[in-house]
N, C-alpha and C positions, 0 to 999 in steps of 0.2 A: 683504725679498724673499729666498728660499732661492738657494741657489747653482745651483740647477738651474734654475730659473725665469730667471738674467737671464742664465743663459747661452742658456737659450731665445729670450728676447727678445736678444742678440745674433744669433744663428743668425738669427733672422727680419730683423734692421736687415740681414745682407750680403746675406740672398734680394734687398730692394728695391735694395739700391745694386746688384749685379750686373746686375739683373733691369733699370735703370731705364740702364746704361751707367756707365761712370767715367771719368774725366778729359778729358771733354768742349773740346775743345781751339775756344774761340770765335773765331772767325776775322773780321774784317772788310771779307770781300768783299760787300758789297752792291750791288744794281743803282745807286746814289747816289756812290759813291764815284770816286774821281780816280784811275785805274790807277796803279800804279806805274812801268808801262812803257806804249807808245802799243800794244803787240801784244796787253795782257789786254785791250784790248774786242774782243778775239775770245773766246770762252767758253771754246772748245777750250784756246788758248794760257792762259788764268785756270785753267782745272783745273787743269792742270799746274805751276803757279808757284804757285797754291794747296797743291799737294801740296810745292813745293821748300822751301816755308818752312817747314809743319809738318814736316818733316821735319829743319831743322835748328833746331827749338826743342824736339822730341818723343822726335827718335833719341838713341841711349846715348851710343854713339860722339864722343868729344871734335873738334871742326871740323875740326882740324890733321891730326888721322888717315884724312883720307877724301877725295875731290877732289869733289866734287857736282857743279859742273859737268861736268867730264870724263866721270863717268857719264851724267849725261844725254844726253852728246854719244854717246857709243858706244851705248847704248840707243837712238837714234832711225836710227844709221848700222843697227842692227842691223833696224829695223822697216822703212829704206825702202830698203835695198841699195844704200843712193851714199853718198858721202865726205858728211861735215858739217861746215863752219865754224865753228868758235866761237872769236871775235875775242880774245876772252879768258875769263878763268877767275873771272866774273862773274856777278850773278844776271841781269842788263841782257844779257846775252850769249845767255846760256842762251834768255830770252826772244826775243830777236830770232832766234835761230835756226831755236826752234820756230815763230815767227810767220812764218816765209818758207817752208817746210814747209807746215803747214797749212793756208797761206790760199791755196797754190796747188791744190789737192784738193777735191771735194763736200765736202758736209756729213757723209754716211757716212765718207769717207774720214777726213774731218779727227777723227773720233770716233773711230776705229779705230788713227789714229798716236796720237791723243791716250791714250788707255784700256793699248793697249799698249806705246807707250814707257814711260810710267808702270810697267807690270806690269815692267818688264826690268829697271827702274832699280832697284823694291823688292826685286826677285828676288836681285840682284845687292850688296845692302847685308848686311855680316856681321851676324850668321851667315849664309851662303848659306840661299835659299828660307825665312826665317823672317819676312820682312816680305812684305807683299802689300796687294794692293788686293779689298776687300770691295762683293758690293753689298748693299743693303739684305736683302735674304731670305738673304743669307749672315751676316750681321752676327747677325740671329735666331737661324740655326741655331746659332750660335758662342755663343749667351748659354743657350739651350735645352740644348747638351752642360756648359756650365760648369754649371749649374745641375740635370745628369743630368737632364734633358726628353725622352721620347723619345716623342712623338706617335706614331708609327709604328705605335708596338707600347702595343697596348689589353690588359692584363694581364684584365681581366674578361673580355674578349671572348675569349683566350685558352679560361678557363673555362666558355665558353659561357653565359654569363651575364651578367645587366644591372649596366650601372655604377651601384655604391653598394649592392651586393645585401652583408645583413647576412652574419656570420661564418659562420652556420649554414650560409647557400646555399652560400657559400664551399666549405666543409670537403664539402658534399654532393655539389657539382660534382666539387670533386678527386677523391674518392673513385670516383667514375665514371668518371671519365677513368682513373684510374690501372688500376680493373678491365680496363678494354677494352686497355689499352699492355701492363700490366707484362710478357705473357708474348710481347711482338710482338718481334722481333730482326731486320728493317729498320733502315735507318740514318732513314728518314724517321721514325717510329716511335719510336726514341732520341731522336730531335730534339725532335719534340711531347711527349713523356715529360717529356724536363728543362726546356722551357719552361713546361708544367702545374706540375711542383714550382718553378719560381722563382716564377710568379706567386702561387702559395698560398702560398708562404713569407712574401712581400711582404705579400700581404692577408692572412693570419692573423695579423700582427702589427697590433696596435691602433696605434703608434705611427707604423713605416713604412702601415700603409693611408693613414693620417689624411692624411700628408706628397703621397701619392699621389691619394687624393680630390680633395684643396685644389686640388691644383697638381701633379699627375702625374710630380710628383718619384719618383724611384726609390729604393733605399737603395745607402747605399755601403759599408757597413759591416755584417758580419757574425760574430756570437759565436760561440765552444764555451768548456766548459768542460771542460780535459782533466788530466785528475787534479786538482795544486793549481795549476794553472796558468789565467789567462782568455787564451784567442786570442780576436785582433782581427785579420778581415782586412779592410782600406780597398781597396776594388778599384778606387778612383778621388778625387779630393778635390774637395768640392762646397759650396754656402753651409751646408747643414745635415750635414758630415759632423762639425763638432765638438757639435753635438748629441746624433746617433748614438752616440758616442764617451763621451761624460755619461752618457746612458742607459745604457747597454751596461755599466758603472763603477758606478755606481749600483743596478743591477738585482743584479750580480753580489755585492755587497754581503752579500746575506742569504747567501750562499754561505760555509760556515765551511772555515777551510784555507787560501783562496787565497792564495798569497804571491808568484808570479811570473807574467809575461806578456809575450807575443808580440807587438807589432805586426807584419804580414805584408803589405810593401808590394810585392811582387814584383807587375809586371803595372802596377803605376798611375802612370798618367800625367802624375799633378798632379792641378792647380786653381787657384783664387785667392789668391794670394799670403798675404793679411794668416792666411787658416790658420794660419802656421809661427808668427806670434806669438802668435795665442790659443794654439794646443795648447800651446807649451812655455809659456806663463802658468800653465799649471793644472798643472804640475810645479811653477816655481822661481818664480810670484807675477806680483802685477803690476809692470809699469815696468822689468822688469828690459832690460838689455840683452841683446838677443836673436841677431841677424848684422847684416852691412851688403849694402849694396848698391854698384854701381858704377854710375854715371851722369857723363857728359860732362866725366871728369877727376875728379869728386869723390866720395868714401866718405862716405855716409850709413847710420849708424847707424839700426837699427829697434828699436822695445823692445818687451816683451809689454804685452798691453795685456785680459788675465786675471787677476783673482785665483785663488791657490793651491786647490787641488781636494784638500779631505782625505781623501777616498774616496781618492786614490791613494795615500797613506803604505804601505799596507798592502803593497804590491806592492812589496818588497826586492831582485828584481833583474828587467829588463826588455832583451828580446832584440828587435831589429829584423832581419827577413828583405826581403832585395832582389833586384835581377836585372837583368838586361841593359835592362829594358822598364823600370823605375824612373827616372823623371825628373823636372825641375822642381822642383815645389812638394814633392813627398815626396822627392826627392833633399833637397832644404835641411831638410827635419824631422828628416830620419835625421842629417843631418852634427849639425845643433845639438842634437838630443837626446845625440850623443855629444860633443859638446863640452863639456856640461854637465856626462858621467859621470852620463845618466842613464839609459844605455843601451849597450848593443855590437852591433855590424853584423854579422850571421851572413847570408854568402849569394855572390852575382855582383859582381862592380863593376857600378853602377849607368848609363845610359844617357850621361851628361854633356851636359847637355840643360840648361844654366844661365840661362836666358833670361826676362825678364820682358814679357809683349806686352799692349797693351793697344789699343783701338782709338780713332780722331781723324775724325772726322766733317768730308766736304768741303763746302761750301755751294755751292760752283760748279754749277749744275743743266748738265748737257750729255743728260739723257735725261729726256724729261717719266716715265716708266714708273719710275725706280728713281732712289735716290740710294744715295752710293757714299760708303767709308770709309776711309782709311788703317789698316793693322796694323803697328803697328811695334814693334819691342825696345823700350824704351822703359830697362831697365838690365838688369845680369847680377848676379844673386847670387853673393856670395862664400861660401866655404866655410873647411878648413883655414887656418892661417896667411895669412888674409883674399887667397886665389888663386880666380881662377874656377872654378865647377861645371861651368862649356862646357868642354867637349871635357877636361878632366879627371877627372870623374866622382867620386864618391865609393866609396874603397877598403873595404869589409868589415878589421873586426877579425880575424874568420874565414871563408876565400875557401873555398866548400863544391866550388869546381875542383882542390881540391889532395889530392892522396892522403893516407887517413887521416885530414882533417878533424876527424872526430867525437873523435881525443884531443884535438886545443886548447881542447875547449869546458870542459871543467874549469880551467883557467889563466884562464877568466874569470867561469865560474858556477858558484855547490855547491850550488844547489838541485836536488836528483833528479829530482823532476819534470821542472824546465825541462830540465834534461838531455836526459833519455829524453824528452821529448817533441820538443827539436831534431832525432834524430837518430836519431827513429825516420820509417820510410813511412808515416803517417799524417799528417803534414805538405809530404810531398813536393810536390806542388800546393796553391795556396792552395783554405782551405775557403770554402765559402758554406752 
């Protein structure tokens, strides 16, 4: 099997694990079971004690560092505007207190302390506002953006044309559109303009259509070729962005000259984690050791889990561009690509957004209509001298805020090209 091939069939193995949920946290509330306390055969009070426990088997955060109880207790004084007892600093406590709350309320009411003391407690666990409570059509929309899904927006219909319509109609439709816009100078008019050229970009492409046909996947990644130089810009990180990224390295390939390249991550937000270990696979091999994570006291080690990519030898030196809006999962790519020295930081300090979130599924039914999910941090990526990415951010080599910038870049690149094309306005915003 070629190296393009089974990194396709990986690309396609994380569509179905994202696609299908991860780390599915089994719980054993069932209608059979023995409460643990006499107040969970209230269902109300079960969600909730449901959510206390996943949350200290699930969350980052080491036990000793955090009062659980205690937030509970202020979470619920906060939902019913009266002092709250909590006998002690116990799961038995916690329980009894919301059971004395709730069972004196309707059924609406008891669902509403229920639902929102929960929402205050997540809200309230660090990182501030990163954990929350999911319902099911929100849980969707969460796996449809990891997975760049954007129902919404009908890229053919765009084009006024039927989905699956071949390249020909494509390029024919654009062409009309573009007649009727190019000379319109309305901002409405601009708008429909660049939305006609992204969708024909998208579907003139065999490979992003194909991804978009199947599964209305979008692309995340897009080429130039500027001078000797390939740009790459990841406008976002998705199950198929390390695919893109093959292709795009592969394609470029017949290309004679090329010797350096751009990743341009400014603007992207992340994605799913295990990304950071495939990409730097295909630099430094498989197995290797990759970064760690920080989870409930303890440093776990991550390794690539890619064989070495020989199409990239070719490319002798490799510039990474960032920015304020640079977070997560492309914050941690950038730090270990440069940890490895297999790249330099040319840009903004990056968002410091170091957070790993995953979602825990509740079994407690309290609404026949929806079922509902925990979001929780789940660990925090480390970076430099194994220090969090949260609220530290990752530093550029070369901070493009500082007067005169453009002389440091020789003290780390002599390729001409990459030069002049760092620090020239043609890369001022990222390309698509």
């Amino acid at each position: 099997m070629s190296f393009l091939k089974r990194t396709l069939f990986l690309s396609t193995a994380i569509i179905i694990i994202v696609g299908g949920g991860v780390y599915y946290w089994k719980t054993q509330y069932s209608g059979t079971q023995k409460y643990l306390t006499p107040e969970e055969e209230n269902s109300f009070v079960r969600f909730d004690m449901e959510a206390y426990d996943s949350i200290l088997t699930n969350y980052w955060m080491p036990h000793d560092q955090y009062n659980l109880p205690e937030i509970f207790k202020l979470s619920l004084q906060k939902m019913t505007g009266t002092e709250q007892n909590l006998a002690t600093s116990t799961r038995s406590a916690v329980s009894k207190m919301l059971g004395k709350v709730i069972s004196a309320t309707t059924t609406e009411g008891a669902k509403n302390i229920s639902l929102n003391t929960l929402a205050v407690v997540l809200y309230n666990l660090q990182p501030i506002n990163r954990n929350g409570i999911l319902s099911s059509s929100q849980v969707q929309d969460l796996r449809q953006n990891v997975a760049n899904v954007n129902p919404a927006n009908d890229l053919y219909k765009n084009l006024g044309i039927e989905r699956g319509s071949n390249l020909e109609a494509v390029n024919n439709a654009y062409d009309e559109k573009v007649a009727v816009l190019k000379n319109a100078t309305t901002s409405e008019a601009q708008a429909e303009l660049a939305q006609i050229e992204y969708a024909h970009q998208v579907l003139s492409n065999e490979m992003s259509r194909q991804l978009y046909d199947t599964n209305q996947i979008e692309p995340t990644l897009f080429s130039r070729v500027l001078n000797k130089t390939l740009y790459l810009h990841m406008s976002k990180i998705s199950p198929t962005t390390l695919q893109e990224f093959v292709v795009a390295v592969d394609t470029a390939s017949t290309t004679a000259g090329l010797n350096s390249m751009i990743i341009d991550l400014r603007g992207n937000l992340g994605g799913a984690l295990d990304f950071t270990q495939n990409f730097l696979g295909l630099f430094i091999g498989n197995n290797q050791y990759a970064f760690d994570l920080f989870r409930q006291g303890d440093f776990n080690a991550q390794r690539t889990v890619q064989p070495k990519f020989p199409e990239l030898d070719r490319f002798k030196e490799i510039a990474i561009l960032t920015d304020g809006l640079t977070q997560s999962t492309a914050e941690l790519t950038a730090s270990a690509l440069r940890r490895f020295r297999i790249a330099y930081i040319v840009g903004e300090k990056t968002r410091g957004w170091g957070t790993v979130e995953n979602t825990y599924p509740l079994e407690t039914v309290i609404d026949p209509e929806t079922s509902y999910s925990l979001l929780l941090v789940n660990n925090l990526t480390l970076g430099v001298d194994n220090q969090p990415i949260e609220q530290n951010s990752v530093t550029p080599d070369i901070l493009t805020t500082e007067k005169n910038w453009q002389s440091n870049l020789s003290y780390f690149f002599s390729s001409p090209s990459l030069i002049q094309t760092l620090s020239g306005e043609k890369i001022k915003s990222p390309l698509k």
